[in-house]
C-alpha positions, 0 to 999 in steps of 0.5 A: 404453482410450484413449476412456475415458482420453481422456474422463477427462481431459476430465473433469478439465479441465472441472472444472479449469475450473469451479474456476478460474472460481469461485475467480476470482468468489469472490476478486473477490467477497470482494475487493470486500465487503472494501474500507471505503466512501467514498472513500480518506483517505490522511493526515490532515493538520494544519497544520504547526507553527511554528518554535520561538523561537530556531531560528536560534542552535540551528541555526547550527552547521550546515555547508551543503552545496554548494548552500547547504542545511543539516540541523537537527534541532529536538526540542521536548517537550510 
């Protein structure tokens, strides 16, 4: 009895086995046709628009911080 049971699991871990292997090429394959062509374009950029006319009186009421810096928050529309 234990030669055959013995056996039996070697049966199973050679299946586990050859499923593992192919469930491993199948991810790499399907991984792969997946991927777009060409190379990678991760932000298309345009030039960065200028300063709205009056920039400096909307944003003087902004307080600096300990560094000299200050936040100001322009929203144009159109």
């Amino acid at each position: 009895m234990t030669g055959r049971r013995r056996r039996l699991w070697r049966w199973a871990l050679v299946v586990w086995a050859v499923l593992v292997v192919v469930a491993g090429g199948l991810t790499l394959w399907l991984q792969d046709s997946a991927e777009p062509p060409g190379p990678y374009v991760w932000e298309e950029t345009s030039p960065s628009p200028s300063l709205p006319d009056g920039w400096r009186t909307a944003c003087a009421h902004a307080t600096p911080d300990e560094q000299g810096r200050s936040d100001c928050l322009i929203v144009t529309v159109g």
